[in-house]
C-alpha positions as a printed Julia matrix, in Angstrom:
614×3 Matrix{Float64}:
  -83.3   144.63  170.62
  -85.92  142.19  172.43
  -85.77  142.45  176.14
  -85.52  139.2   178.07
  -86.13  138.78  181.88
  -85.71  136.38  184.46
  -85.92  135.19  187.94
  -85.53  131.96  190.32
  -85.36  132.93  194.3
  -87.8   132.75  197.12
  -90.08  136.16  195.58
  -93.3   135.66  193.74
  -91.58  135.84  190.07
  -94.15  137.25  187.83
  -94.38  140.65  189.4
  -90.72  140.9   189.83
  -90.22  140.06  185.23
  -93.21  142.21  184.27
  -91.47  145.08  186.1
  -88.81  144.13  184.53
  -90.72  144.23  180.95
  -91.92  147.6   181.31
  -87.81  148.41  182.12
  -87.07  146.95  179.33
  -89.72  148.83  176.89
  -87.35  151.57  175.54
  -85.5   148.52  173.76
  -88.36  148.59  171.2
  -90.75  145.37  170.77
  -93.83  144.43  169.23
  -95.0   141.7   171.79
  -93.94  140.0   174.81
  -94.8   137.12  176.69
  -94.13  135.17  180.2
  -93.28  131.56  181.56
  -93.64  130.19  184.83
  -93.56  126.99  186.97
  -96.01  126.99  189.65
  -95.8   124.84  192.71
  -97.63  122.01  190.61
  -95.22  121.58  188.19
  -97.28  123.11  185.66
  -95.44  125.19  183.27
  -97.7   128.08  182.26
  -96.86  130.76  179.2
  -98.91  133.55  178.35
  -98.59  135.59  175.25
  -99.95  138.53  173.76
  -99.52  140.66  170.53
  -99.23  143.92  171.54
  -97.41  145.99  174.46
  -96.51  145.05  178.25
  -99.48  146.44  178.9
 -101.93  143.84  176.61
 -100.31  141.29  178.04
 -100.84  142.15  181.9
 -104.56  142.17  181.21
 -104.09  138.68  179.66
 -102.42  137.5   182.56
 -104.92  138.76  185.11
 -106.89  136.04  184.25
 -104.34  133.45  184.72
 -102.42  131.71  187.2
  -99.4   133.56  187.5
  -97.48  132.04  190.28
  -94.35  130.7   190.86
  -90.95  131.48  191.75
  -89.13  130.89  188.97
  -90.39  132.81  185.57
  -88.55  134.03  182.68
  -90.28  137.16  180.68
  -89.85  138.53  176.71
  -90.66  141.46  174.87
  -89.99  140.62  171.09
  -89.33  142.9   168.42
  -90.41  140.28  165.14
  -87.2   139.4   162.66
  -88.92  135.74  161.73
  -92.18  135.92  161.56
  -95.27  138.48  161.62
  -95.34  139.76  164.97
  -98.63  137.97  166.48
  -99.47  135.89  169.57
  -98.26  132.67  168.55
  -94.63  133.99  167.23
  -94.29  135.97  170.43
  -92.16  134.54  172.84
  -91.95  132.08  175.12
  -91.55  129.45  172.77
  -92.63  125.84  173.8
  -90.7   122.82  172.86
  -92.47  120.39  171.4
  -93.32  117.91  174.75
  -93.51  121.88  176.21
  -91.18  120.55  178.97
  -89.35  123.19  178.2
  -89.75  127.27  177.24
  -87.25  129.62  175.99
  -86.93  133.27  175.27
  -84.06  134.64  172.77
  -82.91  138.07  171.84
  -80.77  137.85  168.48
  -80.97  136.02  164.99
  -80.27  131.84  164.28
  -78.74  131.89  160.89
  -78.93  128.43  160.13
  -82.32  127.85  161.14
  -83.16  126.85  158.18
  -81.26  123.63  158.26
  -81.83  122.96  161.5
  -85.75  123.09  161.11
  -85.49  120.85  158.24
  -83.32  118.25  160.11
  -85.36  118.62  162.98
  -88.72  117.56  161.12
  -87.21  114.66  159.44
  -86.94  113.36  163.23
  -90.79  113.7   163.9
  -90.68  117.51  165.07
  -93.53  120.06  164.58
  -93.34  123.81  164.47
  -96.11  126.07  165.7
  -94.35  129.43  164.76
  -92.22  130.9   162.22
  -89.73  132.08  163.93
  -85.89  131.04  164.26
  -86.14  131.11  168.36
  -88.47  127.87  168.06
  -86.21  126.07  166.28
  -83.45  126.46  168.89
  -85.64  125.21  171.52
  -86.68  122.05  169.92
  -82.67  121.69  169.12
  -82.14  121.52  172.8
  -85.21  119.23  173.54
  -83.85  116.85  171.01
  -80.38  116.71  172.44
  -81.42  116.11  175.29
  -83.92  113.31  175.03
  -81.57  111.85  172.08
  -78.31  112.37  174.56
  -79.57  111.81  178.27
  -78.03  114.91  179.4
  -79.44  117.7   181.77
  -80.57  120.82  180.5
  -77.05  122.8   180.89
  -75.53  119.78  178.58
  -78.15  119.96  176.39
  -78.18  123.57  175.82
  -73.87  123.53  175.63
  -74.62  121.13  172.96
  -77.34  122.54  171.04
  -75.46  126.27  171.07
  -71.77  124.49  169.07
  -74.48  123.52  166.37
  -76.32  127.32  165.85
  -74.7   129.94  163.83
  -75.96  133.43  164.48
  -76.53  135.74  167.52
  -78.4   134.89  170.35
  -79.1   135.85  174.43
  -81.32  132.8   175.74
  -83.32  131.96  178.63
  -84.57  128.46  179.09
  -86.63  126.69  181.92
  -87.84  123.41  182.27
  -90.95  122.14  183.91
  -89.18  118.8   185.71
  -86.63  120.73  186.78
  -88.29  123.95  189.03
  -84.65  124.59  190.64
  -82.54  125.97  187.43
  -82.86  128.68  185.06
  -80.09  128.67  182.29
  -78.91  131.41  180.55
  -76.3   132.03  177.24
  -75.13  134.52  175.09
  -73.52  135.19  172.01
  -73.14  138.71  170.57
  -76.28  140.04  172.29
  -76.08  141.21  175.89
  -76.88  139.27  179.03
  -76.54  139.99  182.61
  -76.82  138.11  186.13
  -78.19  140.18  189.4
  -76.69  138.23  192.61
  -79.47  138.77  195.33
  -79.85  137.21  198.82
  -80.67  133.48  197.64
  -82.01  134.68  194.19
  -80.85  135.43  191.26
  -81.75  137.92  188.2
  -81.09  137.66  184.47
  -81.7   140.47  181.92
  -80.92  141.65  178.52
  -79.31  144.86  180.8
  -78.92  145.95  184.45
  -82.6   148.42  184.51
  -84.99  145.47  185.47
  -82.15  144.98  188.16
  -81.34  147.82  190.0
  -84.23  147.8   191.62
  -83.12  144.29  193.78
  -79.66  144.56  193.58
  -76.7   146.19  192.43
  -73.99  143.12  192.31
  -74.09  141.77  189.19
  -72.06  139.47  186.11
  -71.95  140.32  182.68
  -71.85  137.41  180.93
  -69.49  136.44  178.39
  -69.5   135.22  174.52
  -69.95  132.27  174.15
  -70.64  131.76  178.12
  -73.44  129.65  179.75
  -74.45  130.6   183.18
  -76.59  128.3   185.51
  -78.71  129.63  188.21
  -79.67  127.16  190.66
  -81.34  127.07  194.2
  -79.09  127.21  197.0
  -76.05  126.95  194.91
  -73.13  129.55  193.69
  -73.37  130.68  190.22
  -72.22  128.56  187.4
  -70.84  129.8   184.37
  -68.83  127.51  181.44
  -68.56  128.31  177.73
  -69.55  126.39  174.94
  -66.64  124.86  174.83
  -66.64  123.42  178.37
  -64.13  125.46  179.75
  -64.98  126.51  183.84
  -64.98  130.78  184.04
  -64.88  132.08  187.39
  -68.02  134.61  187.63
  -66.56  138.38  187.92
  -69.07  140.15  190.13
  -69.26  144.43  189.33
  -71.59  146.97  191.26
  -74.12  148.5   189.25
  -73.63  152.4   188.89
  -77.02  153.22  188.08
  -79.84  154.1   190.55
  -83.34  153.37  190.33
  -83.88  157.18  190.47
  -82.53  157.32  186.9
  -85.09  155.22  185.58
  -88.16  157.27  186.39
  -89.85  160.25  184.32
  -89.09  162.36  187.4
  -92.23  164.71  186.56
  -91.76  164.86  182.84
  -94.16  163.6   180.65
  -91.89  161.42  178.63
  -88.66  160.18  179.2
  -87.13  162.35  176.53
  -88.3   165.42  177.31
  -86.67  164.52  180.44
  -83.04  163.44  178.87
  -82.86  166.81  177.09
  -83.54  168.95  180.28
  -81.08  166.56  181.97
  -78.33  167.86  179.38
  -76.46  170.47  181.14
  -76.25  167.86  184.49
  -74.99  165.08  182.02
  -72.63  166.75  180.06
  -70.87  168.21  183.82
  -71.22  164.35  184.49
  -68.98  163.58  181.13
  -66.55  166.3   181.7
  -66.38  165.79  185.55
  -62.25  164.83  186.52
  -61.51  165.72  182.84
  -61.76  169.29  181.85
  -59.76  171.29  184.99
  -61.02  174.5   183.89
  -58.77  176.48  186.96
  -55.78  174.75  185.06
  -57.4   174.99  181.56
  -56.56  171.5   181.15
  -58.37  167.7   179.92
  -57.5   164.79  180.78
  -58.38  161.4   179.09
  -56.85  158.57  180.91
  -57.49  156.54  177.76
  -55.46  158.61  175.79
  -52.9   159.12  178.43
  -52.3   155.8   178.61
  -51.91  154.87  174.94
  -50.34  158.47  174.0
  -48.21  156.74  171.57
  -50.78  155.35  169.93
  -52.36  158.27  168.63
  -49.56  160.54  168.31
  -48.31  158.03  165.85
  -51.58  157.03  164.22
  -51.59  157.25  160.6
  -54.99  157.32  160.05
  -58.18  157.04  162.18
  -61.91  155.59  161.31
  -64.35  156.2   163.13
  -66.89  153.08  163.25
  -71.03  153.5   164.52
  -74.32  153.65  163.64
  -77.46  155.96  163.83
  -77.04  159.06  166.18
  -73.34  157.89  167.29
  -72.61  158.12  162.91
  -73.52  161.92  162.93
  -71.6   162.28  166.81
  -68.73  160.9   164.87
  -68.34  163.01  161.48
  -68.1   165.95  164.3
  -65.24  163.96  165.9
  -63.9   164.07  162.21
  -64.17  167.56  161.89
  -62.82  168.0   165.24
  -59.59  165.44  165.25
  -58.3   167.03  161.63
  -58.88  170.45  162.98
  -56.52  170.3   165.86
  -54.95  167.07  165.36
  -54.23  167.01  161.65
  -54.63  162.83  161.75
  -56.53  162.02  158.72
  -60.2   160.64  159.95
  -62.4   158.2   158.07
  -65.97  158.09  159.24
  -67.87  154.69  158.32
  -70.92  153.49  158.81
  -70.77  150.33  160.91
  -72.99  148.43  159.13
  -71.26  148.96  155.28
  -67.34  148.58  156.84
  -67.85  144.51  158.2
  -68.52  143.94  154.82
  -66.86  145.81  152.44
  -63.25  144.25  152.85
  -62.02  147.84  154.07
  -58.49  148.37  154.47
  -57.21  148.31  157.7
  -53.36  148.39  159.13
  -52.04  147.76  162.56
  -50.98  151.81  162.33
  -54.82  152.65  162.31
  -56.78  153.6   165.3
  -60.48  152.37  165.34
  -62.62  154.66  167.43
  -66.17  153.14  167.66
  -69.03  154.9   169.07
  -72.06  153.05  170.66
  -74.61  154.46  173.66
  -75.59  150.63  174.17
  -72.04  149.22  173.75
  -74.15  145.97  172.36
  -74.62  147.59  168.73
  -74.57  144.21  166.69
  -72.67  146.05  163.7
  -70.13  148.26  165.72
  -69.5   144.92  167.97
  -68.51  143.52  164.47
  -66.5   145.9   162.84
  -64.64  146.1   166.23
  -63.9   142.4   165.93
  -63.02  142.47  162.09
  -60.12  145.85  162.96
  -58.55  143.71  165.72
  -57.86  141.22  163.53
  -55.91  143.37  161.36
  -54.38  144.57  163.92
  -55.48  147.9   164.34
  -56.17  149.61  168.03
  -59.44  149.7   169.23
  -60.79  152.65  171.18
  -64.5   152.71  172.34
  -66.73  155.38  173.33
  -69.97  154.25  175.4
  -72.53  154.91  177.89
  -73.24  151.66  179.51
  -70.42  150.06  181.61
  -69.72  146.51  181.5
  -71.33  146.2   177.67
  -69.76  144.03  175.05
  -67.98  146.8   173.22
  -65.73  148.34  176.3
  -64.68  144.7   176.91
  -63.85  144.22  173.77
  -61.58  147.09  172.89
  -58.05  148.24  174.09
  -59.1   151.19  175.69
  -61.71  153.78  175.58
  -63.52  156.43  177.52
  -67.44  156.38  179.05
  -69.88  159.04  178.61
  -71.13  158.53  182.23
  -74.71  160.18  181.38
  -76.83  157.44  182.9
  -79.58  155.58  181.34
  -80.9   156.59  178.31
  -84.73  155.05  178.08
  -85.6   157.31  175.13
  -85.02  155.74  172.1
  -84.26  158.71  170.26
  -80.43  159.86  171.58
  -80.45  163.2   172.8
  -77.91  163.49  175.83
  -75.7   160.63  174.45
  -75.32  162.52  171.48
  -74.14  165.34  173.08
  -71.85  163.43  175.45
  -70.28  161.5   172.34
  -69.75  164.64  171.08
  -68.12  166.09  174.01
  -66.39  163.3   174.77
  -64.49  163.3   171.31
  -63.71  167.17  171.23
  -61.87  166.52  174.29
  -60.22  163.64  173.08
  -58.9   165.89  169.59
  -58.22  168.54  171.81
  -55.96  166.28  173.92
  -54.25  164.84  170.24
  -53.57  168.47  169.13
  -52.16  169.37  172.37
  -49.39  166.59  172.36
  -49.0   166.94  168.43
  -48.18  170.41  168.67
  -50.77  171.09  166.21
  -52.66  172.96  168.57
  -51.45  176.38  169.82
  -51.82  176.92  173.74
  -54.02  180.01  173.27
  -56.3   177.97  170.96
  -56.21  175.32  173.1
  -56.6   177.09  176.01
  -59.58  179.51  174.63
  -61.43  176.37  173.73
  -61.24  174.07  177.83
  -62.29  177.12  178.78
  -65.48  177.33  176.59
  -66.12  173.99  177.01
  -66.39  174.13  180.87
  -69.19  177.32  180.12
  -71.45  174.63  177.73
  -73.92  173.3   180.64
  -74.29  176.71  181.44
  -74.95  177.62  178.19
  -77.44  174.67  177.48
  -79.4   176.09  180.05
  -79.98  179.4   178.77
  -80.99  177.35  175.26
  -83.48  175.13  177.94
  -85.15  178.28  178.72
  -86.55  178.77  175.3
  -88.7   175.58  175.43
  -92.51  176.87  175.77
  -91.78  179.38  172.92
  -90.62  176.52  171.06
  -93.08  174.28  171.88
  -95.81  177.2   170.55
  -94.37  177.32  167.09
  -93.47  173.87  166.95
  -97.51  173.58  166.33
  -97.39  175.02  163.5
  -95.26  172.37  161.72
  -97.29  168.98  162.4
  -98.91  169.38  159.05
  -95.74  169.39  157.18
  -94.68  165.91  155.46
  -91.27  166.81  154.38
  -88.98  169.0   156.5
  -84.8   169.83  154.97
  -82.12  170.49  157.65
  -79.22  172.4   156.35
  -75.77  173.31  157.88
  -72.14  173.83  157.12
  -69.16  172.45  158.62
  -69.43  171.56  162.27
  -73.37  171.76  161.7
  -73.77  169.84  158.87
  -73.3   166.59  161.04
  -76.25  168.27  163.32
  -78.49  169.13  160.37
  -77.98  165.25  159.88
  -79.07  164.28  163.74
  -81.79  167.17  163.56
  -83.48  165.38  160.77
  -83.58  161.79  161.94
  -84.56  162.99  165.27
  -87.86  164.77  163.49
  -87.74  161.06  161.48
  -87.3   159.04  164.41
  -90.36  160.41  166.58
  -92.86  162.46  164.6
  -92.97  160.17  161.34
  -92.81  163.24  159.11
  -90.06  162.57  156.38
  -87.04  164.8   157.2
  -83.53  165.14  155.15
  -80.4   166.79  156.21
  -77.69  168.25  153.48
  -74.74  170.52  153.41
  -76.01  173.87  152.76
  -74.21  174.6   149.91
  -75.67  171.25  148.19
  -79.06  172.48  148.21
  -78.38  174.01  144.73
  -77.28  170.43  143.47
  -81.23  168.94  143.76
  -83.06  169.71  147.08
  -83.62  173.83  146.3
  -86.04  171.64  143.72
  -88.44  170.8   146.75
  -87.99  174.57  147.83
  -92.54  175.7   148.46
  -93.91  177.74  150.67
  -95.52  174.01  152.2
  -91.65  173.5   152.75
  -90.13  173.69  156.32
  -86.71  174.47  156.05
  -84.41  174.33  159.39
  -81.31  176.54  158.66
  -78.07  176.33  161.11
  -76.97  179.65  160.8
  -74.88  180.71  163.92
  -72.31  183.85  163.9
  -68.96  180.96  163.85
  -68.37  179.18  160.55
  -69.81  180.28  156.91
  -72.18  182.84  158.13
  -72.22  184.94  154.96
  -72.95  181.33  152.27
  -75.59  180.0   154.78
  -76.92  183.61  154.4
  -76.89  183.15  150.8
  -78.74  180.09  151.04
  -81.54  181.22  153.19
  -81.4   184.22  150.51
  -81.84  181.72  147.65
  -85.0   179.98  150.46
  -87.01  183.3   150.46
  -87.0   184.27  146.97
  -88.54  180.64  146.42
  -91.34  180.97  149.28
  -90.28  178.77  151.86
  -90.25  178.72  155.54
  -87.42  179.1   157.35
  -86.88  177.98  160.87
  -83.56  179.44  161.71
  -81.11  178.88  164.29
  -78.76  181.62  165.32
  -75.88  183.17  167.58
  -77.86  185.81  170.24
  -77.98  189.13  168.4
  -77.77  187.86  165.31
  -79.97  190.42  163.13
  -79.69  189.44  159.84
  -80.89  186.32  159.22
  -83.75  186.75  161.83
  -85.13  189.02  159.24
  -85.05  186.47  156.6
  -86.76  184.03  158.93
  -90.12  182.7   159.6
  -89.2   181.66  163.55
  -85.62  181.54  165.09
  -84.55  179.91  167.85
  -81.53  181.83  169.31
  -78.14  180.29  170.96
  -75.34  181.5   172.91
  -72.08  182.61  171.15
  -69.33  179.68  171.46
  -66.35  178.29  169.72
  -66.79  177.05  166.46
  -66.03  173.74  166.93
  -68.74  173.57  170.39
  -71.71  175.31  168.01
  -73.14  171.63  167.46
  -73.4   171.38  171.35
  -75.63  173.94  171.83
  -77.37  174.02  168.07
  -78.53  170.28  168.59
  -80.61  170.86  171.6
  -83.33  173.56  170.36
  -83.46  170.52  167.42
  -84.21  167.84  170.19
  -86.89  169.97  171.34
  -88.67  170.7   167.89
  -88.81  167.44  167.13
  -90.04  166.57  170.61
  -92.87  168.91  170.47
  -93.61  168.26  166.65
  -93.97  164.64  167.9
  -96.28  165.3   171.14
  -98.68  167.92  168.9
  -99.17  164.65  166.47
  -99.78  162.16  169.13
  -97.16  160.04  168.66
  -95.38  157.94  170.96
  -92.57  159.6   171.56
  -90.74  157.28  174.2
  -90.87  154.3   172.05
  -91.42  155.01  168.41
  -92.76  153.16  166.02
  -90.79  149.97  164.48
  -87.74  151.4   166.71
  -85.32  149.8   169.35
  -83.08  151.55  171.49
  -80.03  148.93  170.97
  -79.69  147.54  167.89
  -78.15  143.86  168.68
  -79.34  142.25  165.87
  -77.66  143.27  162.18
């Protein structure tokens, strides 16, 4: 979730890590904060409460040079999030400063031991304690920093991605991670280290993904070093970056999400590109191809995530026993680490993360190897902890996502795992051809059809105004859009603050129809495929109790306009694609709700974009 930044090369540092801060802004954060060793020696770190922003003004006024700097934008776990728990954290001499994305469990003890020796704490956070760990060891030990911090890691129990300098020693920058994500850029005598590849790109595009459990060294002059906690020598495994720097700008559009949802049709093409032939009404998954056997003889899947991914995957569920008839289990990620669920080595785990660093999904991944069970991930972000950590898998291949509310990840997870049930049917022979068939070919029409649905976006942006005084908003849908009813709601949630619940239509009678005013928004999924005639009912039962009905509908659709206050109208599909074209008029209304009440939309409130803490 925090964002953590460094540099050692030949470059001025500190404009090359607060770029890389205001890259690393989508990840959510409540404060950040800088260290640097100037050519006297003198460590200097600079702090501020606040955004990126607060703290370049801070550091105007400072002496910010040096060529070696590491950079932090915190988002607070221990402690109120203020100047003096904002990272860098001093240790106690402040010969060294450290930065840390992720949790110390046992920080408790450590603290405790660590003040019986004479230590004093200036924060309350866990990330202090970790530094004055290492500054003990080392003093205590006589080692060098890279000893001391191998030392000081076998002792901590929790997650953590660390960055540590030290005053004496202007020539190294260590890094180490443990269940949160870290990652080297290899420049021309320089190197890079980031909680992800955007404050990179911009420099370089080789790059190492570190390891669990891995410590990498970045010294002047010399070849990356990487060993793990253990001591045992890993040969660094250098990938080129896929992204471009292009990706990471607004492009024109005021905010990056505006910009992710426009970007839809392009993205989902992207997803489906070498998969769907549509000439030979044909998909191919080569993670399915080659474990075939694994999933036509699966006895059961679950489907593991969190958030957005959660509501991509109860479509998969829908989708898979449709055309697959393989019973599907949809969990969230957070609830299946720890409830001692029931796993065999006949199962197939699918889990479903943008980030691929999602602390929970990482975890529930690690508990279903150990029973055995195949792993299959679906993710956005190549290299990330969770593809390297599963048997196979499939990318969405949508490019960056800096919004932290999911809109074109959603609809690639989405895509991405109708294919993949498509594919199971198929070989099952649970599928007929002309079903099959009917559907590859829809599917290849859907960026076409999203951008018909685009179209509509100033008349939705006009009525969307009308809803920002609204503090309670109900999404309802059946079947296939139930799961979007779900993801429309926590969008409106995520961005706009304005309390929003989703619910099967039908279940409206069973307590919400209470909350049923004419102050009541309700956002009805209504399209010509699936239970037209008992939504109908339902926005029947809406009217006769005053409220206002936003509806969304199949083009020509008649009926339920009438009932409706506003509809938003989308082209006629298959079923099972409806929530690929319902979620996106959605996206928008929240969007525009949002932007009417000021918010900010790009990073909301309280919000990170990758959750790698639990």
């Amino acid at each position: 979730m925090c964002g953590i930044v460094g540099y050692i090369g030949t470059r001025q540092a500190y404009p090359v890590i607060i770029k890389g801060l205001h890259r690393l802004e989508y990840r959510g954060y409540d404060s950040a904060g800088v260290a640097l060793i100037n050519e006297n020696g003198e460590l200097n770190v600079y702090k501020a409460k606040g955004k990126v922003a607060d703290l370049e003004r801070f550091a105007s006024q400072q002496d910010t040079k040096g060529t070696i700097g590491i950079a932090h934008t915190r988002w607070a776990t221990h402690g109120e999030p203020n100047q003096v728990n904002a990272h860098p954290h001093f240790s106690q001499s402040e010969e060294l400063a450290i930065i840390h994305n992720g949790i110390i469990e046992n920080y408790a003890l450590l603290k405790q031991s660590l003040i019986e020796h004479g230590f004093h704490f200036r924060s309350q956070t866990d990330t202090e304690v970790l530094v004055q760990l290492i500054e003990f060891i080392k003093k205590t030990n006589g080692t060098d920093l890279f000893t001391a911090v191998q030392l000081a890691l076998s002792q901590v129990i929790g997650a953590y991605a660390i960055a540590v300098v030290e005053k004496s020693n202007p020539n190294v920058l260590i890094g180490a991670r443990k269940g949160s994500p870290l990652v080297v850029g290899i420049g021309d005598d320089e190197f890079f280290l980031a909680s992800d590849a955007t404050p990179i790109v911009e420099y370089t595009n080789q790059v190492v993904y570190i390891g669990d459990e891995e410590i990498v060294k970045l010294e002047r002059g010399k070849e990356l070093k990487i060993k793990t906690i253990s001591n045992v020598e890993k040969t660094p495994e250098i990938k080129k970056l896929e992204m471009t720097l292009t990706q990471l700008e607004k492009g024109g559009y005021p905010h990056f999400m505006l910009k992710e949802i426009f970007e839809q049709p392009k993205t989902l093409s992207d997803s489906m590109r070498g998969r769907v032939n549509i000439e030979k009404n044909n998909i191919a998954l080569s993670g399915f191809i080659d474990n075939k056997d694994k999933f036509l003889n699966a006895g059961r899947i679950i489907i593991t995530a969190c958030g957005t991914s959660w509501h991509a995957g109860l479509i998969g569920k829908y989708a898979i026993e449709e055309f697959a008839r393989i019973p599907v289990e949809v969990e969230y990620s957070s609830e299946f680490r720890y409830r001692k669920p029931v796993i065999s080595p006949n199962d197939i785990v699918i889990a479903i993360s943008q980030s691929g660093e999602t602390a929970d999904t990482l975890a529930a991944v690690e508990l279903a190897k150990s029973k055995g069970a195949f792993i299959f991930g679906i993710c956005n972000v190549v290299g990330s902890s969770i593809p390297r950590n599963t048997h196979s898998g499939c990318y969405t291949h949508v490019g960056p996502e800096i919004g932290v509310a999911s809109t074109k990840a959603f609809t690639a997870q989405v895509t991405v795992l109708t294919m993949l049930a498509l594919l199971i049917g198929k070989e099952k022979g649970t599928l007929c051809d002309e079903k099959y068939l009917k559907i590859v070919s829809e599917l290849g029409k859907i960026p076409d059809k999203i951008t018909d649905i685009l179209s509509q976006n100033d008349t939705i942006a006009q009525f969307a105004k009308t809803f920002t005084y609204a503090q309670n908003f109900i999404y309802l849908g059946r079947g296939y859009n139930y799961p979007v009813a779900l993801e429309g709601a926590l969008k409106l949630k995520e961005i706009s603050y304005i309390h929003a619940e989703g619910y099967p239509a039908a279940e409206m009678k069973h307590g919400p129809i209470a909350l049923i005013s004419q102050e009541m928004p309700v956002v009805v999924l209504a399209p010509n495929a699936g239970m037209y005639e008992k939504v109908l009912s339902n926005i029947q039962e809406i009217k006769a109790r005053k409220g206002k009905i936003i509806s969304i509908v199949t083009q020509g659709d008649t009926e339920v306009k009438r009932l409706s206050d506003y509809t938003i109208s989308i082209p006629e599909t298959e079923e099972c694609l409806v929530p690929l074209l319902a979620a996106i008029p959605l996206q928008l209304m929240a969007y525009h709700i949002a932007v009417v009440k000021g918010t900010d939309v790009d990073q909301p409130r309280n919000l990170a974009k990758s959750v790698t803490v639990e």
